[in-house]
C-alpha positions as CSV (number, residue, x, y, z in Angstrom):
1,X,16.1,-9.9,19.7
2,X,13.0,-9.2,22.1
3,X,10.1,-7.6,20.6
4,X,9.7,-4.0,21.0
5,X,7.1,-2.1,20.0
6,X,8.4,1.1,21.1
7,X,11.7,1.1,18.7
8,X,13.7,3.6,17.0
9,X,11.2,3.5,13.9
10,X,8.2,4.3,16.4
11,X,9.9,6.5,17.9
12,X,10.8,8.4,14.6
13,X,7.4,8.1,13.2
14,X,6.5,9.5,16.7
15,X,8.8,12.7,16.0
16,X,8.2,13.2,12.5
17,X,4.4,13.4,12.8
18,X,3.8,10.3,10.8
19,X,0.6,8.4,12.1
20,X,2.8,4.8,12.2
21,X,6.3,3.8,11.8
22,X,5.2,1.4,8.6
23,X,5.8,5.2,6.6
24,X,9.5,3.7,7.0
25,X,8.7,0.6,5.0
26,X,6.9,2.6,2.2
27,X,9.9,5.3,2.2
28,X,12.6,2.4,1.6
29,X,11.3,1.1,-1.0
30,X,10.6,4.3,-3.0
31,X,14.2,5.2,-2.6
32,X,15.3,1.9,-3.9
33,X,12.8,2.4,-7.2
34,X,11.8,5.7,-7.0
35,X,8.1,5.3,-7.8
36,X,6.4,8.6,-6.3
37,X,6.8,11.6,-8.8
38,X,5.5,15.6,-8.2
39,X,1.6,15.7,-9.3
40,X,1.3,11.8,-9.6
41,X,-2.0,10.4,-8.5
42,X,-2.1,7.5,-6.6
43,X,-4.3,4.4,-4.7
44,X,-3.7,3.6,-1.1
45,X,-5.8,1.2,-0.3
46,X,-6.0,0.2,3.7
47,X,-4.8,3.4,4.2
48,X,-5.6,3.8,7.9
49,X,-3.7,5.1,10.1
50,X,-2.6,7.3,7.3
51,X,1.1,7.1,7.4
52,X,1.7,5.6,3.8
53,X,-0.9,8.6,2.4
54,X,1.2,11.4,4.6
55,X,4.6,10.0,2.7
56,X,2.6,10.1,-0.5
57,X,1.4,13.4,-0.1
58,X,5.1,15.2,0.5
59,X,6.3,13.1,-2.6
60,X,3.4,14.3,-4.8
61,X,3.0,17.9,-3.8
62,X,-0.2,20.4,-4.3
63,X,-0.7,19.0,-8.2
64,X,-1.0,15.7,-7.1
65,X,-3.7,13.6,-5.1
66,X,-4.3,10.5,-2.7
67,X,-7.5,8.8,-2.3
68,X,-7.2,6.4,0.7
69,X,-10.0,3.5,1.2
70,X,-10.1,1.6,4.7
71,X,-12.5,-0.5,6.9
72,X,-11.1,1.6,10.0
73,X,-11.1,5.5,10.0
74,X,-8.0,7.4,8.8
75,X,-7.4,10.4,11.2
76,X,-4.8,12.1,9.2
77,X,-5.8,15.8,7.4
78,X,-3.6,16.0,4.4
79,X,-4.8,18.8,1.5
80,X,-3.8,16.7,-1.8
81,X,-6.1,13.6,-0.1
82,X,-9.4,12.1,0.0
83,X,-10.2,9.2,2.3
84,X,-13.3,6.5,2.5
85,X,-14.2,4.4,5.7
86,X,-15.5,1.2,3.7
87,X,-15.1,-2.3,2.8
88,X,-13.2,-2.3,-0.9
89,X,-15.5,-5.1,-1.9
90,X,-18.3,-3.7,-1.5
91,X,-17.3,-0.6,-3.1
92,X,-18.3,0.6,-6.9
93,X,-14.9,1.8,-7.4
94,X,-15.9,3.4,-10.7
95,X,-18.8,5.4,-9.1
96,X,-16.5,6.1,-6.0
97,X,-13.7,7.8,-8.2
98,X,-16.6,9.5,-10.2
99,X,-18.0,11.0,-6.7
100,X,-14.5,12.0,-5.3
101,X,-13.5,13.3,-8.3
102,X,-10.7,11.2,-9.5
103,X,-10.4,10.3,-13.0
104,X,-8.6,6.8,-13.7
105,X,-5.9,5.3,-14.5
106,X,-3.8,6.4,-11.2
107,X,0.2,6.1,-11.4
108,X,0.5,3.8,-8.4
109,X,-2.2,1.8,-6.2
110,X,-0.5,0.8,-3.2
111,X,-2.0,-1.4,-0.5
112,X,-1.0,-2.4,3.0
113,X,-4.0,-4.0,3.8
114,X,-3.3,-7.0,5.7
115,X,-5.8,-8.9,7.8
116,X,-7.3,-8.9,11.1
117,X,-5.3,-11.7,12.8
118,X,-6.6,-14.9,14.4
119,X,-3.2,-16.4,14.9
120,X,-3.8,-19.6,13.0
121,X,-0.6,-18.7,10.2
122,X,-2.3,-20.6,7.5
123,X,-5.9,-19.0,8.0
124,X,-4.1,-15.7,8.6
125,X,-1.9,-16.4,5.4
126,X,-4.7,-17.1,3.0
127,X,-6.4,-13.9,3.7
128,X,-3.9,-12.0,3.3
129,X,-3.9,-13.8,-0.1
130,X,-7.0,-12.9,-0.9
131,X,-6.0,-9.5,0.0
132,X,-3.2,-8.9,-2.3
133,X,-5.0,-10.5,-5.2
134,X,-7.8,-7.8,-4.8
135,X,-5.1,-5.4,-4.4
136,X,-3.5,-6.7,-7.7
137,X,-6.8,-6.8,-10.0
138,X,-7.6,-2.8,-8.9
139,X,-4.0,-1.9,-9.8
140,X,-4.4,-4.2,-13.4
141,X,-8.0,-2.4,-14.1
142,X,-6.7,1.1,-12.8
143,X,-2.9,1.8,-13.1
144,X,-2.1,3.4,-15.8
145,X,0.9,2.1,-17.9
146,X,4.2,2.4,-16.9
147,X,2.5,2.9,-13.6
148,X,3.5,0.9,-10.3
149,X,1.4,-1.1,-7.7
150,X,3.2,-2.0,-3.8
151,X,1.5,-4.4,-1.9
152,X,2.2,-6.2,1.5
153,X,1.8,-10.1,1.8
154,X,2.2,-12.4,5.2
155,X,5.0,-14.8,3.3
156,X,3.6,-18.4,2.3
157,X,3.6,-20.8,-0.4
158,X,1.4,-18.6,-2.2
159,X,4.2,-16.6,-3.3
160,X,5.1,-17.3,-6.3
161,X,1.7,-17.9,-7.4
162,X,1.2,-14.0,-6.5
163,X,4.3,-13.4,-8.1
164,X,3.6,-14.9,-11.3
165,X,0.8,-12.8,-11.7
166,X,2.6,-9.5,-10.9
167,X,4.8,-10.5,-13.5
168,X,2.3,-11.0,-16.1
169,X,1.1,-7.1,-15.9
170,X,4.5,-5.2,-15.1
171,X,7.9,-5.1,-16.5
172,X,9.8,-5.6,-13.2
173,X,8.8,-7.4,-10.0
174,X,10.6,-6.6,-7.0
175,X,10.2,-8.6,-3.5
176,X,11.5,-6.7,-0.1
177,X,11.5,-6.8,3.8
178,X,12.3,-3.3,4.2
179,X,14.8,-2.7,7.4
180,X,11.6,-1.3,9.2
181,X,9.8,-4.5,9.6
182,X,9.8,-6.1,12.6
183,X,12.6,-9.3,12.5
184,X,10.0,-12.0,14.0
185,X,7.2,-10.2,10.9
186,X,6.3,-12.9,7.9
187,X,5.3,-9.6,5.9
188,X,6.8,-8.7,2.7
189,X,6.4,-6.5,0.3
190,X,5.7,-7.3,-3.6
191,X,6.6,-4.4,-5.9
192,X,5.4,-4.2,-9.5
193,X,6.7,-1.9,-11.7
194,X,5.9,-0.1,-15.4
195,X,2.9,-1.6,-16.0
196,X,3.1,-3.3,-19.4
């Protein structure tokens, strides 16, 4: 199938006011584990363009609250959310939640942070990597038990090594290509959930 970057997910994301189509990706695999509840508090780390934070805030309502963190700057107004142009590693995530008024544990960090391209896979492949495992440690230090953490990984050997450490920290571990990634995409999507 030829590459279209125009599909019917764009195009949905285009009539539903969602800032990307990856909101589809998110919104499949919440309805397949249900992990957004009314008033939870929740993580979403490379958050920009927004989308994943705008499906967040509907599922949380007015009692609960998003902080996003991203490199590039997140457009999207949502009342329930907070959002912070940086770098995560060079963040004091501690003094950040003090500052923005978020008090840890959160009931879900979620991250599609992937990284900027170069088109070398195994390059490209490692830093996502590196990526998921920062991902991973927030969600260990700051997800509350029985929490969930989502994160997106370009598919190597690595996996099972990332897997193995989801494992370790949550009761269930769950790996999907939701229907809205592209077919020629090496993304997937690693799902912990109840933290132990």
């Amino acid at each position: 199938m030829a590459f279209n970057p125009q599909d019917r997910f764009f195009k949905q994301a285009k009539k539903e006011n969602f800032a990307a189509r990856s909101v589809y990706k998110l919104e499949e695999i919440d309805k397949r584990y249900k992990l957004f509840k009314t008033n939870d508090v929740v993580l979403d780390l490379g958050a920009s363009p927004g989308s994943w934070s705008q499906y967040v805030s509907q599922k949380i309502g007015q009692g609960g609250k998003v902080l996003g963190v991203d490199l590039k700057p997140i457009e999207v107004k949502l009342a329930n959310a907070t959002f912070i142009q940086a770098d995560l590693r060079d963040l004091n995530l501690v003094e950040v939640f003090q500052e923005k008024g978020f008090h840890p544990p959160f009931d879900s960090v979620i991250s599609d942070m992937a990284p900027s391209t170069t088109g070398i896979r195994f390059a490209d492949q490692a830093r996502s990597m590196e990526l998921c495992e920062l991902a991973l440690q927030i969600a260990v230090q700051f997800v509350k038990p029985k929490g969930h953490f989502i994160c997106k990984m370009f598919h190597s050997d690595e996996f099972q090594n990332l897997k193995k450490q989801i494992v370790q920290h949550f009761e269930k571990f769950e790996a999907v290509k939701p229907e809205a990634t592209r077919s020629i995409s090496k993304e997937i999507f690693l799902v912990g959930i109840r933290k132990k």
